[in-house]
C-alpha positions in Angstrom: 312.0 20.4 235.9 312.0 16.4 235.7 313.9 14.9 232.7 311.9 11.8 232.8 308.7 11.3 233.7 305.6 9.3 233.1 302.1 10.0 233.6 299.2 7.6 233.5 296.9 10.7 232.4 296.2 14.2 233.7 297.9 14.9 236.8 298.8 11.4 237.7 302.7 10.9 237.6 303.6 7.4 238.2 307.3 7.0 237.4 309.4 10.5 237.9 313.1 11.1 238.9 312.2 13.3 241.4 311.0 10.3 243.7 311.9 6.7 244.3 309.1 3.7 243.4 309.1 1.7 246.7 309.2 -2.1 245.3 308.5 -5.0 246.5 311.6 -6.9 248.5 310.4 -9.8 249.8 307.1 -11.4 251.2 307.1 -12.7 254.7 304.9 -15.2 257.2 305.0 -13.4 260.5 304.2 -15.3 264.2 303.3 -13.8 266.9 304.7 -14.5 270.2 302.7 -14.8 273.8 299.5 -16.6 275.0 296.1 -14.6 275.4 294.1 -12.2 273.1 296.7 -9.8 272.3 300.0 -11.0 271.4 303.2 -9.3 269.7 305.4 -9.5 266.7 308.4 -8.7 265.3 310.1 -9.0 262.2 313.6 -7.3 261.2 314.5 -7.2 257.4 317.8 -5.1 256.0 317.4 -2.2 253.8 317.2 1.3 252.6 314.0 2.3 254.0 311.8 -0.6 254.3 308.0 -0.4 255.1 305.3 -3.1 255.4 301.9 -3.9 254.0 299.6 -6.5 256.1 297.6 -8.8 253.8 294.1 -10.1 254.9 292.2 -10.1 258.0 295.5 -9.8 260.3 294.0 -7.9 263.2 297.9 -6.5 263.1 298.9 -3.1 264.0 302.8 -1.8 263.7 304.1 -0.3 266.9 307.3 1.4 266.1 310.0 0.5 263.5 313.9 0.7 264.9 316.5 1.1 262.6 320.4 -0.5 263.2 322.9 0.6 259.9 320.7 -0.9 256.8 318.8 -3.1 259.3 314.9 -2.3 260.3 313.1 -4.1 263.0 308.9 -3.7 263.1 307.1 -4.6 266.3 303.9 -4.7 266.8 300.7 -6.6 268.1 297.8 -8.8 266.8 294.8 -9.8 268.4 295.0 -12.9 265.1 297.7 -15.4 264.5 299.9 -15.9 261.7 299.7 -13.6 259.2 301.2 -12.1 255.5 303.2 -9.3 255.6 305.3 -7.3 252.2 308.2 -5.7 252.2 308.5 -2.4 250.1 311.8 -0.8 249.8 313.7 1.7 247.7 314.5 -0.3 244.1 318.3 -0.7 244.8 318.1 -4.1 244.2 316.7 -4.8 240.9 318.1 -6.4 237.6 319.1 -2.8 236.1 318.0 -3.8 232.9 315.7 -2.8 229.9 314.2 0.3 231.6 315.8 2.1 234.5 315.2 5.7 236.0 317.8 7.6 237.7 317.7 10.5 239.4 320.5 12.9 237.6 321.4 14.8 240.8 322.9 11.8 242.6 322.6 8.6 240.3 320.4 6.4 242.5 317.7 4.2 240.6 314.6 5.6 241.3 313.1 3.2 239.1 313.6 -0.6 237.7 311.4 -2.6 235.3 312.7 -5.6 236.7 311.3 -5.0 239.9 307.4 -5.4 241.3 306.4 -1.7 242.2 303.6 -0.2 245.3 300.4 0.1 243.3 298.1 2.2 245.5 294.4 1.3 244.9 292.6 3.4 247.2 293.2 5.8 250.9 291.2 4.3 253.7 290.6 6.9 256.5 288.3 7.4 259.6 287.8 7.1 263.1 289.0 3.7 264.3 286.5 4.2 267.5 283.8 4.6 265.0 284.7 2.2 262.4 284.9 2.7 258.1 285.4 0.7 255.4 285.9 0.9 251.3 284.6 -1.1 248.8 288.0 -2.0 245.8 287.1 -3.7 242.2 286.4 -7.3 242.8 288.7 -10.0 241.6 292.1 -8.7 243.0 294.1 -8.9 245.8 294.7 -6.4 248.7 297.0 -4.9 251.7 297.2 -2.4 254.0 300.1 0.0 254.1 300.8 -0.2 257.3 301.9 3.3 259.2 298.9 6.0 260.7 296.3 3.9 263.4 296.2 6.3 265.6 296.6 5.8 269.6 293.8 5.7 271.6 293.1 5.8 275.3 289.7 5.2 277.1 289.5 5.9 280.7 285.9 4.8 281.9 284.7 4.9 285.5 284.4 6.9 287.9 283.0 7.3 291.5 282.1 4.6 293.1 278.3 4.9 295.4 279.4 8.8 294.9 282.8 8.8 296.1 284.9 9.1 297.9 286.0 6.0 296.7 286.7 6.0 292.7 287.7 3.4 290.1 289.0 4.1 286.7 290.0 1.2 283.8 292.1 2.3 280.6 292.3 1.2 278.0 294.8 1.6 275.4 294.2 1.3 271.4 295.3 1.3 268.4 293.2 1.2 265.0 293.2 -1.9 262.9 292.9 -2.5 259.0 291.3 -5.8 257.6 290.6 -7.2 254.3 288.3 -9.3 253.2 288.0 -10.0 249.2 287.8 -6.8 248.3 286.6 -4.3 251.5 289.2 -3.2 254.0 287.8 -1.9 257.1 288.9 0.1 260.2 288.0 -1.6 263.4 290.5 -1.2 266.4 292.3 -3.6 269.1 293.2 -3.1 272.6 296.7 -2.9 273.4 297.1 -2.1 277.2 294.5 -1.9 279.8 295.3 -1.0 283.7 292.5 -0.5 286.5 293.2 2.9 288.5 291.6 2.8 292.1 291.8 6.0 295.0 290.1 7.3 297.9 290.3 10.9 297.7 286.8 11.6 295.4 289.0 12.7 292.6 289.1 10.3 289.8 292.5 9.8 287.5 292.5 10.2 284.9 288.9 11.5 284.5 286.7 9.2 282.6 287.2 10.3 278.4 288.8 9.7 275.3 292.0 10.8 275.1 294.9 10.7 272.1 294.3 10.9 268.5 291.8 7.8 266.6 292.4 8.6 263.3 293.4 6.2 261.1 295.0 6.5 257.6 296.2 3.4 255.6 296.9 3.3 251.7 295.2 0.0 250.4 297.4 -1.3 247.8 296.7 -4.2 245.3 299.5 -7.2 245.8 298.0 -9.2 242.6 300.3 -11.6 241.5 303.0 -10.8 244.2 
């Protein structure tokens, strides 16, 4: 059983040793890099365990995030330009003042009132080939957790006159979340395309979807961070 919690009414905990509030660390301007439609970015912070919420119409999906000791590098792509990106992290480095939650069993600061906590609005979720979107109270200001977009591939072709000659392109994806005033929406961007060509009436892959479109982003409201 928890020794301190708080709840913000029936069956919604939102301060409790048994977990850490992610807080806000730091608020960052990322470019991309390259020429063209798609191009990629990067952007390594140190931490405990650092994660990244996109602000606005970004176009920006996270690829993988490395970690070195305390240090985390994100990588990614847009199909946008600059864009606004903050960082949540475990609250170790807060003020420790007026009201602070440990967690008995091993001390760490689970909470810090000096600190600018995650504040989940709403779950955006659907197919990013099929598109979605939410509607949040007017008048604040949003970002998308970044994390679950799902990887996509398209292979669309086929024979060519009725073989045996066949032609295949790919197409790699990824599932996008915008913003704009108060809707986020699931849309997707392509990542990687590559055009497949053969003789032998036996196209490769055969023409489908393939991989998993599913997208699943926390919407968080950033007002006044």
């Amino acid at each position: 059983m928890a020794f301190a919690r708080i709840n913000a009414g029936p069956n919604r905990v939102v301060i409790s040793e048994d977990w850490k509030n992610l807080a806000l660390a730091s608020k960052q301007t990322i470019t991309p890099s390259g020429s063209g439609v798609l191009k990629t970015w990067s952007l390594t912070v140190a931490g405990s365990n650092p994660v990244l919420a996109f602000l606005g119409e970004s176009n920006a999906v996270l690829g993988q995030r490395t970690q070195s000791g305390n240090t985390f590098t994100f990588t990614g792509w847009t199909a946008g330009g600059s864009f606004t990106a903050y960082v949540f992290d475990e609250p170790t480095f807060g003020q420790r003042k007026f009201f602070v939650v440990r967690n008995p069993s091993n001390n760490q600061v689970v909470f810090d009132a000096t600190l600018k906590f995650m504040r989940v609005r709403g779950l955006l979720q659907g197919n990013a080939n099929q598109g979605g979107s939410i509607t949040l109270p007017a008048g604040r200001t949003y970002a998308a957790l970044a994390g679950s977009t799902g990887n996509i591939m398209l292979a669309i072709g086929g024979l060519v006159g009725g073989g045996p000659q066949w032609q295949v392109q790919q197409l790699w994806r990824k599932g996008v979340v915008n913003i704009n005033g108060n809707v986020a929406s699931i849309s997707a961007i392509d990542t990687a395309q590559e055009l497949r060509t053969g003789t032998n009436n036996n196209p490769q892959p055969p023409p489908g979807n393939y991989g998993q479109a599913w997208v699943r982003a926390p919407i968080l409201d950033v007002t006044g961070y």
